[in-house]
C-alpha positions as CSV (number, residue, x, y, z in Angstrom):
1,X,-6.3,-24.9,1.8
2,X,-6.8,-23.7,4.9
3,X,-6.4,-20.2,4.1
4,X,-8.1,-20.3,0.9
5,X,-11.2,-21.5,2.8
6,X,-10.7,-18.7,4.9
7,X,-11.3,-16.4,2.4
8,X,-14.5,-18.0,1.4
9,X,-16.2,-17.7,4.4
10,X,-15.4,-14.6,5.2
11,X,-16.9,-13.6,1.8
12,X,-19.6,-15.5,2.4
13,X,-20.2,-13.1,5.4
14,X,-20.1,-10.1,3.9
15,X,-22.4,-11.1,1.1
16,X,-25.0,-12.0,4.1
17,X,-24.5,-8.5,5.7
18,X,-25.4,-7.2,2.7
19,X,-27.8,-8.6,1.4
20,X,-29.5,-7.9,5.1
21,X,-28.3,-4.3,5.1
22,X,-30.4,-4.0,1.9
23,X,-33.7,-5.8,3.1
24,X,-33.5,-3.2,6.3
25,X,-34.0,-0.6,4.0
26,X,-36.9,-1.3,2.0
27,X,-39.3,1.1,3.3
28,X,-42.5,-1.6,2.7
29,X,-41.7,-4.1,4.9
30,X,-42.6,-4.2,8.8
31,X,-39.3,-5.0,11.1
32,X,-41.0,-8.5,11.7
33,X,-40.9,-9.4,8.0
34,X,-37.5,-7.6,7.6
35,X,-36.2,-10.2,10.6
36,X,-38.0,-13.2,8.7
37,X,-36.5,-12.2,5.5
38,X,-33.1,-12.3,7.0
39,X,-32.5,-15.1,8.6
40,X,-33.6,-17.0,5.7
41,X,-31.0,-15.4,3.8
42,X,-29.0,-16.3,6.3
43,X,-29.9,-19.5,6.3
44,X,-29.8,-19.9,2.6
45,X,-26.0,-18.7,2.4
46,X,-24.9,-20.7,5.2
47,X,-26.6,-23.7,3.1
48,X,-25.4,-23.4,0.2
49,X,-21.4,-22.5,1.2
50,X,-22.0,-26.1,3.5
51,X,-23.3,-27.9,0.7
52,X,-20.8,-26.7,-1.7
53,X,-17.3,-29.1,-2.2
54,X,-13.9,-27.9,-0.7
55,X,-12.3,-28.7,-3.8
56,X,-15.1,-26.6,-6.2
57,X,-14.3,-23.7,-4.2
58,X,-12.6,-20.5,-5.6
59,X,-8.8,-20.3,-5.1
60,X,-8.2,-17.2,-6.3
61,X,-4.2,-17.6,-5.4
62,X,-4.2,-20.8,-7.0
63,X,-6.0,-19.4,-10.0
64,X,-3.5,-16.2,-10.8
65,X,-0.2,-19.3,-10.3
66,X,-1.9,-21.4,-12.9
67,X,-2.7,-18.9,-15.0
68,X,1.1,-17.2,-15.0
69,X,2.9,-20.7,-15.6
70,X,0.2,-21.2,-18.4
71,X,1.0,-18.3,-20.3
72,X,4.9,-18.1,-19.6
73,X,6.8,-19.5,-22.6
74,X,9.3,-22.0,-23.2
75,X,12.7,-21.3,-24.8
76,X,13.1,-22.7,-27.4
77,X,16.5,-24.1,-28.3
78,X,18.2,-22.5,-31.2
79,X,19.2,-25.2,-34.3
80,X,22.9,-24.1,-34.9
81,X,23.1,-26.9,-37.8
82,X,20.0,-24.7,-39.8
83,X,21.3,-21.5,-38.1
84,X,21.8,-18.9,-41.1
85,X,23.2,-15.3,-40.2
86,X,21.3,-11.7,-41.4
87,X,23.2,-10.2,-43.9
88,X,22.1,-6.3,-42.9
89,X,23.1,-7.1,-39.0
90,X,26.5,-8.9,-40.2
91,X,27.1,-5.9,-41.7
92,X,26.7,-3.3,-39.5
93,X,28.4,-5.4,-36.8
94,X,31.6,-5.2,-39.4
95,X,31.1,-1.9,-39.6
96,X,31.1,-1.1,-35.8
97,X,33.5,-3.6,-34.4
98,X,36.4,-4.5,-36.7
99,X,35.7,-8.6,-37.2
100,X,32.6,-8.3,-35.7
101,X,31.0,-9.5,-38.8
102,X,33.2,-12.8,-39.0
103,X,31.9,-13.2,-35.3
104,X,28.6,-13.5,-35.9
105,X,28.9,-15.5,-39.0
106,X,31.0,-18.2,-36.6
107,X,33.8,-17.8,-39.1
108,X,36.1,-17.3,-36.3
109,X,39.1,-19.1,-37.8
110,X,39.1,-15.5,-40.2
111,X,39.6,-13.1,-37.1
112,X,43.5,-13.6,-36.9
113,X,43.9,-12.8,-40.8
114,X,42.0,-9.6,-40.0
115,X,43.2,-8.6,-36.6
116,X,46.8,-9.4,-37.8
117,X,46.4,-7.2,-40.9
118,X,45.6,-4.2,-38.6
119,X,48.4,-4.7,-35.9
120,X,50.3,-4.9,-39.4
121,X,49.8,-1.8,-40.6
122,X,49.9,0.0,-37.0
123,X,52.9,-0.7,-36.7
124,X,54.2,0.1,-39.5
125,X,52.7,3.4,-40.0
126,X,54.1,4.2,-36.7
127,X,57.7,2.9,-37.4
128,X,57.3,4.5,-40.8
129,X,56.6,7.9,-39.2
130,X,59.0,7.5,-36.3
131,X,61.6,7.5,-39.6
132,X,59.7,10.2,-40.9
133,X,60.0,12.8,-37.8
134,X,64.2,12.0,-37.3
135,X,65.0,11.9,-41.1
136,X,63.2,15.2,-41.2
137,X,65.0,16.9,-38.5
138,X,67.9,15.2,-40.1
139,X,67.3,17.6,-43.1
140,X,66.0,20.8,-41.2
141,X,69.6,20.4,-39.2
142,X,72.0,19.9,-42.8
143,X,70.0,23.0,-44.0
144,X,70.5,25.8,-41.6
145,X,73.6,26.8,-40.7
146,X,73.6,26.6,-37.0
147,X,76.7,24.2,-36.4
148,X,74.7,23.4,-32.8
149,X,71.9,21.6,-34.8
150,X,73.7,18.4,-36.1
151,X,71.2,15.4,-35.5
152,X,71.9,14.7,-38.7
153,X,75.2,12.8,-37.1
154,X,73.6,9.6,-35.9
155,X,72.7,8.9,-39.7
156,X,76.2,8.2,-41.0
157,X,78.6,5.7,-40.9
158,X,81.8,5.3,-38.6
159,X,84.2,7.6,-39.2
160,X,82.1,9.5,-42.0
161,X,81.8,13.5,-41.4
162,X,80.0,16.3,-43.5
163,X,81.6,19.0,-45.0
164,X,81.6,21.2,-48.2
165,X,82.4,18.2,-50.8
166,X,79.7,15.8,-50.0
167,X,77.1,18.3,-48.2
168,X,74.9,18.8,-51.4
169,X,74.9,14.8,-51.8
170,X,73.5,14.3,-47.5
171,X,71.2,16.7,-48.3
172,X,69.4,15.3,-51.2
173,X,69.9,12.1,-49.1
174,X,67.9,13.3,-46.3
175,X,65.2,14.7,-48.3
176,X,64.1,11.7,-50.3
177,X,64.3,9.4,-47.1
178,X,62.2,12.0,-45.4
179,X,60.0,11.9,-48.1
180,X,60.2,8.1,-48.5
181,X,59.0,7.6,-45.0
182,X,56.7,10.5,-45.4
183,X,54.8,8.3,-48.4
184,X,55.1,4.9,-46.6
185,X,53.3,6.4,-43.4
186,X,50.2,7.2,-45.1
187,X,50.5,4.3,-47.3
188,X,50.4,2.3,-44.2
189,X,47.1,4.4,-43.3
190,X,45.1,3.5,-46.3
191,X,46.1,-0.1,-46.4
192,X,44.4,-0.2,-42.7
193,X,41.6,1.6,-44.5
194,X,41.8,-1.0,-47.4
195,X,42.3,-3.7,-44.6
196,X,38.6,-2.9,-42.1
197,X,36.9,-2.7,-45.9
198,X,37.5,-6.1,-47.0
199,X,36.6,-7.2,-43.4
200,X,33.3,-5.6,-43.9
201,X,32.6,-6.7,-47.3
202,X,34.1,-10.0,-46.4
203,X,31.3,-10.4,-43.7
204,X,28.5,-9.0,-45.5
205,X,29.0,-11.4,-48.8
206,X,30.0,-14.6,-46.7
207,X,26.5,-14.0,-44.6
208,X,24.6,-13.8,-48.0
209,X,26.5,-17.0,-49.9
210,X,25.4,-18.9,-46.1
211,X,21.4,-19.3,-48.1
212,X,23.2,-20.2,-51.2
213,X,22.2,-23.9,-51.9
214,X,25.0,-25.9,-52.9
215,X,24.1,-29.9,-53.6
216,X,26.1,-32.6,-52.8
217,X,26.5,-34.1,-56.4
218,X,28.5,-31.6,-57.9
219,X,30.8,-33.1,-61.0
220,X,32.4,-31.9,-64.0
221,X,32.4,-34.6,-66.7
222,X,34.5,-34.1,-70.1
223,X,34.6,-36.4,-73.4
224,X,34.7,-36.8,-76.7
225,X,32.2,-35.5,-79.4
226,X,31.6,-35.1,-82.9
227,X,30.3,-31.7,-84.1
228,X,28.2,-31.5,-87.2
229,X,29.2,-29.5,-89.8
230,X,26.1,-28.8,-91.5
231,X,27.7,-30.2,-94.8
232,X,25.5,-32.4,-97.0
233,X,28.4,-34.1,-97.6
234,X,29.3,-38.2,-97.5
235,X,32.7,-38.0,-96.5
236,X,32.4,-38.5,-92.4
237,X,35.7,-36.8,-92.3
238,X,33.9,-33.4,-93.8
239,X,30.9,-33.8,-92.3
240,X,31.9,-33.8,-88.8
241,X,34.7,-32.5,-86.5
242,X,35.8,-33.8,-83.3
243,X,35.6,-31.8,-80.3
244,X,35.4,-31.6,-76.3
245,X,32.1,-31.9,-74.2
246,X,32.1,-30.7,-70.7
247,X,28.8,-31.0,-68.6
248,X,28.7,-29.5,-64.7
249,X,26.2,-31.1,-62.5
250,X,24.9,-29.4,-59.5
């Protein structure tokens, strides 16, 4: 208060300096009437800020505060019961961040099906390959005929050693494991593929069904019914078959 009043009077002092720098320049009037016409200025100012209210006064300060917290607006809390996800955002979050989708559709019990099928199929395409890379060695060794080259030897069985009689039959060995391995690598690779796909998809469609209005009395109801013919005919027996009626209420 104190400082706001402040401020008025010392705008109330300049106006009066002004006001009497103006009235010393008007070339008409003689310096007697110039002094007359000031101090009634003067005198009107200074009796018009006494007059005035402290409270009525400007408070510029307190103006600009009221104004801000006037204007500033309130969070609102968000209704996570009504809450219903974007499809186009669950999407691309799927299609950035493997189970991102599932995240932001609160489905959270479907991240370990997802993150488990990819640590899944990681590891198995790099066991697969590891197999792969030593079972073709294997066959790279069997084939030349450097006797140095035999890492072929941790492949057989105790004992087991070979030599011209069963050579052809490793070698054909060797090659279709290498290629076995060779097939379930990339296999593993396009399951993975297969795997982030459904994620996405999964995502996408489970945002969309989240508008889809389901009502609470859903029932299937089946009974008995008789099915007209069409015959003209007396005999009930003709005229009308017995069948099955099944209504769905939703």
């Amino acid at each position: 208060m104190i400082v706001t009043n402040h401020r008025n009077r010392h705008a109330a002092r300049t106006l009066r300096m002004l006001l009497i720098s103006i009235v010393s320049m008007l070339p008409f009037a003689s310096s007697s009437a110039q002094t007359e016409l000031s101090d009634s200025i003067v005198m009107a100012i200074d009796s018009m800020y006494n007059a005035m209210p402290q409270d009525s006064l400007f408070h510029p300060v307190q103006e600009i505060n009221t104004a801000i917290v006037a204007e500033k607006p309130t969070a609102q809390k968000r209704d996570w019961d009504n809450w219903r996800p974007d499809p186009q955002r669950a999407l691309w979050l799927a299609l950035v961040i493997p189970g991102g989708g599932q995240i932001y559709n609160r489905k959270y019990w479907k991240l370990p099906i997802v993150y488990g099928g990819f640590v899944g199929c990681i590891y198995a395409m790099r066991w697969n390959n590891m197999m792969y890379k030593d079972y073709a060695q294997a066959y790279l060794d069997i084939m030349d005929d450097d006797p140095g080259t035999a890492s072929y030897n941790k492949f057989l069985h105790l004992g087991r050693q070979i030599d011209s009689s069963n050579e052809d039959r490793y070698k054909n060995i060797f090659k279709k494991r290498k290629d076995r391995y060779r097939r379930y690598r990339d296999l593993s690779f396009f399951v993975m593929v297969g795997v982030y796909a459904v994620s996405v998809i999964d995502a996408y469609v489970d945002a969309e069904l989240s508008a889809f209005d389901l009502s609470k009395d859903l029932s299937l109801k089946v009974r008995p019914t008789f099915i007209g013919n069409g015959s003209a005919s007396l005999n009930p027996l003709t005229a009308a078959s017995l069948g099955v009626n099944c209504s769905i209420n939703f």
